[in-house]
N, CA, C and O of each residue as an XYZ file, in Angstrom:
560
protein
N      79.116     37.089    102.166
C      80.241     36.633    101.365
C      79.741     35.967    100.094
O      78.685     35.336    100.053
N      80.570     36.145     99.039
C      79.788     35.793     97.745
C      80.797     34.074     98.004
O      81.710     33.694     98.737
N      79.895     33.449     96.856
C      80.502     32.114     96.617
C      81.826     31.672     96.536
O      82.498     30.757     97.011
N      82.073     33.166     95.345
C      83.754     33.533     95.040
C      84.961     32.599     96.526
O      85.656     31.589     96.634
N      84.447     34.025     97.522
C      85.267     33.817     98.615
C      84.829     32.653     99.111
O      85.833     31.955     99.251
N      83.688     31.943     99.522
C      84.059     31.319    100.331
C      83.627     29.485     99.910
O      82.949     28.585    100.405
N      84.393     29.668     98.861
C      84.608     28.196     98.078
C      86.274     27.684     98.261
O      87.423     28.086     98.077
N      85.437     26.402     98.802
C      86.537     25.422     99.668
C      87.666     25.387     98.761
O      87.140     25.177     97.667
N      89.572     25.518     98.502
C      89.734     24.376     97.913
C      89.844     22.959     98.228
O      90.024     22.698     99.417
N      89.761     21.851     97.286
C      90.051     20.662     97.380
C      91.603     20.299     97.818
O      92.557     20.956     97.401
N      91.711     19.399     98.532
C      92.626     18.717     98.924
C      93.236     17.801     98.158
O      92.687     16.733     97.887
N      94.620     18.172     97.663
C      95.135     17.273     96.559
C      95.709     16.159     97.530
O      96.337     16.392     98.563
N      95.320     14.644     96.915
C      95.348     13.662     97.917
C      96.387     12.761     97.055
O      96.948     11.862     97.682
N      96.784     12.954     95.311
C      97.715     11.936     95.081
C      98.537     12.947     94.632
O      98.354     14.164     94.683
N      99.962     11.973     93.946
C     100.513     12.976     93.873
C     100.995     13.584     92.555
O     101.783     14.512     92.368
N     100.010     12.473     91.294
C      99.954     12.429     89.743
C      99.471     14.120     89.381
O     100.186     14.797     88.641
N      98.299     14.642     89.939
C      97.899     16.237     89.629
C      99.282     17.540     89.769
O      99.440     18.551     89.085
N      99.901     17.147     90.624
C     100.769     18.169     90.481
C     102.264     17.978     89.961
O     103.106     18.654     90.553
N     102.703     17.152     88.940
C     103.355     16.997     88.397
C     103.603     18.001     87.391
O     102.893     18.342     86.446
N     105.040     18.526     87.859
C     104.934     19.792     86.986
C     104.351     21.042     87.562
O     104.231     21.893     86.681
N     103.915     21.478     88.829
C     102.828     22.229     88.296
C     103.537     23.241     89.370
O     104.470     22.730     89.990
N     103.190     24.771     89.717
C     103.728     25.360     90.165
C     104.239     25.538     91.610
O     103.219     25.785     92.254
N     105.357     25.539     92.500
C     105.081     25.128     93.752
C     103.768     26.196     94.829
O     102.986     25.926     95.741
N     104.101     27.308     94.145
C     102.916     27.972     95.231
C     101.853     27.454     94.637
O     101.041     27.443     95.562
N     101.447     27.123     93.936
C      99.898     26.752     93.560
C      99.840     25.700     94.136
O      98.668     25.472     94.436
N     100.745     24.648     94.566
C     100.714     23.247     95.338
C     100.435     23.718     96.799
O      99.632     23.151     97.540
N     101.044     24.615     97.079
C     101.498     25.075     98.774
C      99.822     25.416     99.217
O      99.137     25.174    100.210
N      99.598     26.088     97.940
C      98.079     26.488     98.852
C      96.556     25.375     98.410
O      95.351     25.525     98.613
N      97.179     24.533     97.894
C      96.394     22.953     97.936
C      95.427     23.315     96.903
O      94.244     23.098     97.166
N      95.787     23.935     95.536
C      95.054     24.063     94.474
C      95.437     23.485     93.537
O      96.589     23.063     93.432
N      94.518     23.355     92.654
C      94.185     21.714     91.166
C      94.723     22.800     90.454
O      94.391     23.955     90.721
N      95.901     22.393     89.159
C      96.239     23.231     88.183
C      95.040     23.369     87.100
O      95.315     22.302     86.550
N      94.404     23.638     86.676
C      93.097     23.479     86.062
C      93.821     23.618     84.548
O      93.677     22.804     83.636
N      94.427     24.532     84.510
C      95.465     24.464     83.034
C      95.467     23.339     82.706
O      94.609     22.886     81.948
N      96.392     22.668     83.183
C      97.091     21.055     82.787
C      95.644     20.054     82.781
O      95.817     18.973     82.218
N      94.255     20.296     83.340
C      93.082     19.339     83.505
C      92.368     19.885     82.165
O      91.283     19.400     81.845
N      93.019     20.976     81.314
C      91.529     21.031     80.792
C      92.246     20.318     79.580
O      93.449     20.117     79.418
N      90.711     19.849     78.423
C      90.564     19.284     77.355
C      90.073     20.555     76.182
O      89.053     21.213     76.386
N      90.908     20.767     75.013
C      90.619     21.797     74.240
C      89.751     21.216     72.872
O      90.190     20.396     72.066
N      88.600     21.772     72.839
C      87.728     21.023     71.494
C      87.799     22.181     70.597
O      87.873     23.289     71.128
N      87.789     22.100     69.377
C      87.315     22.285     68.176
C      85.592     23.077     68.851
O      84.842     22.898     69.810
N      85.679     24.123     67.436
C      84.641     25.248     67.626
C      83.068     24.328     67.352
O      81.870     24.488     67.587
N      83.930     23.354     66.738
C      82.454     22.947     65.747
C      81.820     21.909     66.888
O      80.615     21.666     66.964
N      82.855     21.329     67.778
C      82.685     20.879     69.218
C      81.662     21.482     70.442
O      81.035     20.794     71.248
N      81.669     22.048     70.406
C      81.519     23.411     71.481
C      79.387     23.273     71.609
O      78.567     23.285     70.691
N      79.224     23.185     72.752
C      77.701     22.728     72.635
C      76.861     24.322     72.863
O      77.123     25.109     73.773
N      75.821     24.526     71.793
C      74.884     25.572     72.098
C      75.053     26.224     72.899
O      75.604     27.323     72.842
N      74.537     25.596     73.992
C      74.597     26.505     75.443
C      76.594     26.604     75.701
O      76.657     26.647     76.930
N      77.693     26.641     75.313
C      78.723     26.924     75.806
C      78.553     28.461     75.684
O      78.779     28.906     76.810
N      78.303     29.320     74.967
C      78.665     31.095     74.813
C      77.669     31.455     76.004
O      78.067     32.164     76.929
N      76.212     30.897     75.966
C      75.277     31.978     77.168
C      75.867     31.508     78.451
O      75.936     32.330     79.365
N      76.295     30.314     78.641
C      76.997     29.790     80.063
C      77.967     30.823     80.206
O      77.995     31.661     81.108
N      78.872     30.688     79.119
C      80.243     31.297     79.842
C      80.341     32.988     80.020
O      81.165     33.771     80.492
N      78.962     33.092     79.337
C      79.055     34.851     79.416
C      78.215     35.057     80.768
O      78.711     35.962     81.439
N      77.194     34.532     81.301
C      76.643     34.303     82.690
C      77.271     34.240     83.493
O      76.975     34.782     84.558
N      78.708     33.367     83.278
C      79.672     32.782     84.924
C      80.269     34.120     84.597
O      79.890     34.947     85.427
N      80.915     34.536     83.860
C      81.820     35.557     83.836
C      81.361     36.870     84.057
O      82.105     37.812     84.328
N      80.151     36.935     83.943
C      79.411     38.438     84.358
C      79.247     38.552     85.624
O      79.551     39.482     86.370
N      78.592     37.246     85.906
C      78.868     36.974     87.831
C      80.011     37.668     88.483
O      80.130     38.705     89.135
N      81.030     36.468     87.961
C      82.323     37.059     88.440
C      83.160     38.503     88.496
O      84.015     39.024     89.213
N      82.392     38.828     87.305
C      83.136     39.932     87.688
C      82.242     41.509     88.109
O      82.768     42.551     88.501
N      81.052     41.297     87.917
C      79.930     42.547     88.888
C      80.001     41.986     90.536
O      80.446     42.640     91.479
N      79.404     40.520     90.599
C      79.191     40.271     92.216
C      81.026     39.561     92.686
O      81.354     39.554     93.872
N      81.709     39.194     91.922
C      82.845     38.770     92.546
C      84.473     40.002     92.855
O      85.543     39.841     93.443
N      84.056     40.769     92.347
C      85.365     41.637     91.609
C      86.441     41.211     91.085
O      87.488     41.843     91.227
N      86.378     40.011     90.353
C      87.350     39.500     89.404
C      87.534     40.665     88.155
O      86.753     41.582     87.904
N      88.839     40.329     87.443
C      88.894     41.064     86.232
C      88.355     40.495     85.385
O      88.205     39.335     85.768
N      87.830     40.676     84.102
C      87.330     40.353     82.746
C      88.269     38.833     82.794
O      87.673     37.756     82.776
N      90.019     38.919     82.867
C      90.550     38.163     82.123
C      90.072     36.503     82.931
O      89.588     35.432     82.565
N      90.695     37.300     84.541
C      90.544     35.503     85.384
C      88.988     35.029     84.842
O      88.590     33.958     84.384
N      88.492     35.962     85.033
C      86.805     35.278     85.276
C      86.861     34.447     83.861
O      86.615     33.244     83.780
N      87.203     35.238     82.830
C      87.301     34.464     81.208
C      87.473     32.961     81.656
O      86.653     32.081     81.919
N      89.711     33.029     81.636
C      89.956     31.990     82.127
C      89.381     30.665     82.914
O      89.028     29.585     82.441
N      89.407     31.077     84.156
C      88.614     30.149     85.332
C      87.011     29.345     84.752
O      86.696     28.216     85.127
N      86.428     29.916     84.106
C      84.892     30.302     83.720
C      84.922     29.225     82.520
O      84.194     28.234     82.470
N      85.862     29.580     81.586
C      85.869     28.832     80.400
C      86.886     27.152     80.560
O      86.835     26.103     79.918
N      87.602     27.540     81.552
C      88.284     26.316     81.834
C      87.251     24.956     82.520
O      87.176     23.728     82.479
N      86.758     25.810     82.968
C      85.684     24.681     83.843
C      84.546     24.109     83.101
O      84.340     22.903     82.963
N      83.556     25.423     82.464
C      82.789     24.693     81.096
C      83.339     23.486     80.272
O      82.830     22.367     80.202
N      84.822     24.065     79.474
C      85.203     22.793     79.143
C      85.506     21.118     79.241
O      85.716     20.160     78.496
N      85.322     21.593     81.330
C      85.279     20.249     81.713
C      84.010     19.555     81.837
O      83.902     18.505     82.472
N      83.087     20.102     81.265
C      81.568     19.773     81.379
C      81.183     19.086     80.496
O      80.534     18.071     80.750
N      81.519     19.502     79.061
C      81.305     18.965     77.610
C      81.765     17.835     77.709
O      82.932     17.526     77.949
N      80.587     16.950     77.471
C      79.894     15.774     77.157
C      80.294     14.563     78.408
O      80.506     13.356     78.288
N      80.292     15.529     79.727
C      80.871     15.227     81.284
C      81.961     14.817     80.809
O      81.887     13.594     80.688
N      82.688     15.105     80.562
C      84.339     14.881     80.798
C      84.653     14.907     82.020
O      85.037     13.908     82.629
N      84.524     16.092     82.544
C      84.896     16.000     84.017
C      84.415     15.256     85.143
O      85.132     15.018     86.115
N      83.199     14.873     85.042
C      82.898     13.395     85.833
C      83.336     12.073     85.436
O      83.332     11.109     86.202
N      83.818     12.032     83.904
C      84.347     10.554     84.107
C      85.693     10.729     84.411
O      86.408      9.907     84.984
N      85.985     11.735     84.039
C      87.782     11.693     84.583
C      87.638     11.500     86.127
O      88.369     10.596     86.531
N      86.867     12.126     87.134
C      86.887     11.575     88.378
C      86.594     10.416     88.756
O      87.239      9.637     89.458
N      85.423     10.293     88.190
C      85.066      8.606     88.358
C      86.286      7.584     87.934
O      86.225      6.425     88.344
N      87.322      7.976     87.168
C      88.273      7.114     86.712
C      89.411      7.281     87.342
O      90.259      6.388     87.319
N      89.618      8.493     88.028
C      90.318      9.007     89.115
C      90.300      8.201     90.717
O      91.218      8.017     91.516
N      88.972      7.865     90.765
C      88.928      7.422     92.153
C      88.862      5.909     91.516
O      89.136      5.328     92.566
N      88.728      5.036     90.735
C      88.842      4.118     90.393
C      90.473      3.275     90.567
O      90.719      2.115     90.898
N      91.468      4.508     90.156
C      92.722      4.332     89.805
C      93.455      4.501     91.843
O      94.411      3.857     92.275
N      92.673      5.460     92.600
C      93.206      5.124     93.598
C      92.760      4.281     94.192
O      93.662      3.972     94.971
N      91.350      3.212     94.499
C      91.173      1.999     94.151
C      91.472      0.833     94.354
O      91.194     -0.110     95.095
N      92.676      1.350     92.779
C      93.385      0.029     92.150
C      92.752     -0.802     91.169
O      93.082     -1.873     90.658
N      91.534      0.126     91.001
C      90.634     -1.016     89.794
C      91.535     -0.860     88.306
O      92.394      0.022     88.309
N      91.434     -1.365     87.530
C      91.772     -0.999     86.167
C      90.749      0.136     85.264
O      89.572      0.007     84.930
N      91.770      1.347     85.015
C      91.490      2.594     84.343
C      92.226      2.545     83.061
O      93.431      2.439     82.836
N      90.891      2.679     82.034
C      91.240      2.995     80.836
C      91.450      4.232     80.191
O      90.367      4.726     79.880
N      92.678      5.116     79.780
C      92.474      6.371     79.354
C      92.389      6.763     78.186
O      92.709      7.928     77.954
N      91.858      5.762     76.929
C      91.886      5.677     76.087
C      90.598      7.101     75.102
O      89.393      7.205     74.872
N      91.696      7.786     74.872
C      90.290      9.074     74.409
C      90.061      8.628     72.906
O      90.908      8.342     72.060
N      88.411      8.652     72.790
C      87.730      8.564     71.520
C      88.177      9.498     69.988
O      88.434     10.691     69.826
N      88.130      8.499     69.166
C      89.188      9.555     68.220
C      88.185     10.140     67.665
O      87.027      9.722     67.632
N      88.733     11.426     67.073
C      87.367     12.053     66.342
C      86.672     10.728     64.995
O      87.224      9.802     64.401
N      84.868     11.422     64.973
C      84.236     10.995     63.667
C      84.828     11.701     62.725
O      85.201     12.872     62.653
N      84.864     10.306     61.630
C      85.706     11.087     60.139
C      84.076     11.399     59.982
O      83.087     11.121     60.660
N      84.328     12.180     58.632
C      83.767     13.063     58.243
C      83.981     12.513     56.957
O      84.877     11.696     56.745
N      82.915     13.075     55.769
C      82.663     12.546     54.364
C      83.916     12.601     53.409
O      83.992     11.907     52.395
N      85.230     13.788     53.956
C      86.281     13.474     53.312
C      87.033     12.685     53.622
O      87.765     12.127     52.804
N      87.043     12.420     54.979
C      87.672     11.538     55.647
C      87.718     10.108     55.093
O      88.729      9.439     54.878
N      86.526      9.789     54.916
C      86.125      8.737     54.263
C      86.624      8.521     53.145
O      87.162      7.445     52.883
N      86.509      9.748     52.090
C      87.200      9.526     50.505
C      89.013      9.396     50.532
O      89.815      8.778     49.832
N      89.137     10.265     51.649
C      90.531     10.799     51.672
C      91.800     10.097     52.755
O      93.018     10.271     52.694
N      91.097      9.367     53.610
C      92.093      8.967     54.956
C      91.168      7.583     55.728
O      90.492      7.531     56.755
N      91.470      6.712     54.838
C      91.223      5.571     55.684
C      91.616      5.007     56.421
O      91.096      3.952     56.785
N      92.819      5.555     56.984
C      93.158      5.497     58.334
C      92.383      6.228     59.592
O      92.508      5.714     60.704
N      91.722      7.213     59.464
C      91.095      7.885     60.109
C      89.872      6.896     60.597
O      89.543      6.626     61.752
N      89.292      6.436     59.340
C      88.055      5.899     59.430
C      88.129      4.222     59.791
O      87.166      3.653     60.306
N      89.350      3.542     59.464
C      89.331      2.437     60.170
C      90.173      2.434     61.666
O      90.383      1.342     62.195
N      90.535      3.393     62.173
C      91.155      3.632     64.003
C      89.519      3.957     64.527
O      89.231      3.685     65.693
N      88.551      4.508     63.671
C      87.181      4.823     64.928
C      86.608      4.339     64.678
O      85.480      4.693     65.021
N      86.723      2.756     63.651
C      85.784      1.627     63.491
C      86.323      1.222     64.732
O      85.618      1.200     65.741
N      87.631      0.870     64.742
C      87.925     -0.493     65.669
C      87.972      0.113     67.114
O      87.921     -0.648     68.080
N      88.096      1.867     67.326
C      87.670      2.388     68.756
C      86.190      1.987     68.862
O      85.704      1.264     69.731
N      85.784      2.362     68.206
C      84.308      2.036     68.170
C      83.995      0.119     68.602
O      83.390     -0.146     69.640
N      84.278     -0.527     68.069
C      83.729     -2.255     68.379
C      84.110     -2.282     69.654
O      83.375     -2.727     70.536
N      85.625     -1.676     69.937
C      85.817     -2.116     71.123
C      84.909     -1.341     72.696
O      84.684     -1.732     73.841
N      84.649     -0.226     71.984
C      83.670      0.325     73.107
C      82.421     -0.310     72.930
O      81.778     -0.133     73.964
N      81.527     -1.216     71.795
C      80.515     -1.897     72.656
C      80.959     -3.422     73.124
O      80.141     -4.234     73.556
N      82.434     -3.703     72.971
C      82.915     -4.963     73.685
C      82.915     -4.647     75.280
O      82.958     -5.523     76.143
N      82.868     -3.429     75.495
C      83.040     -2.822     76.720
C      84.947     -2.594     77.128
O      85.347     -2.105     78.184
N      85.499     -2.895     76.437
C      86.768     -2.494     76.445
C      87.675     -1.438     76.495
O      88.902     -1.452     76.591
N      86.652     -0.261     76.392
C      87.526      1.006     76.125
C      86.637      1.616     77.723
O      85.647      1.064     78.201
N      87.284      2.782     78.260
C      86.603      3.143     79.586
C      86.028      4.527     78.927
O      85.341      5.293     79.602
């Protein structure tokens, strides 16, 4: 059996993930991965994202018999949760929040950039003051 088949799903344990989300996809105890992912900018996108995602997806679809499209999908949805671990601190902040500790979801605003600077100082003073407060330790 390839990996494909015989990968567990997870057990949705609260009940914030499926808000919204489709009832058969709930029924059979699967994460909407749609609604989890984070979409970056090209200029975002790290080196290794194209040889990764053309590797998982070749997998998938010679040793898995997926089509071109899921394997795309599934393949590229999950990379995205990798870039710059996103997807481990969202869990780590996940199990924090069931817990009860205090979770910050405060996402980092983009770096302005040299026009930014000439052109939108609003830009550039919101990721000064994101910025102080993340080495106050204030932002999660």
């Amino acid at each position: 059996m390839s990996d494909h088949e015989t990968r567990i799903k997870p057990a949705i344990t609260t009940m914030v993930p499926q808000l919204g989300s489709d009832s058969r996809r709930m029924a059979n105890g699967e994460w909407d991965e749609v609604k989890l992912t984070y979409l970056v900018g090209s200029e975002q996108l790290p080196n290794q994202f194209k040889p990764m995602l053309y590797r998982l997806v070749r997998r998938d679809v010679v040793e898995n018999g997926k089509s071109f499209d899921d394997a795309l999908c599934d393949n590229m949805l999950r990379l995205l949760d990798a870039i710059n671990g996103r997807g481990q601190n969202n869990i780590i902040r996940g199990e924090n929040a069931l817990k009860g500790l205090p979770v910050n979801i405060e996402a980092p605003p983009a770096k302005p950039n040299v026009l930014d600077r000439l052109m939108d100082r609003d830009k550039v003073r919101e990721y000064e003051a994101w910025k102080d407060r993340q080495e106050l330790g204030i932002t999660g």
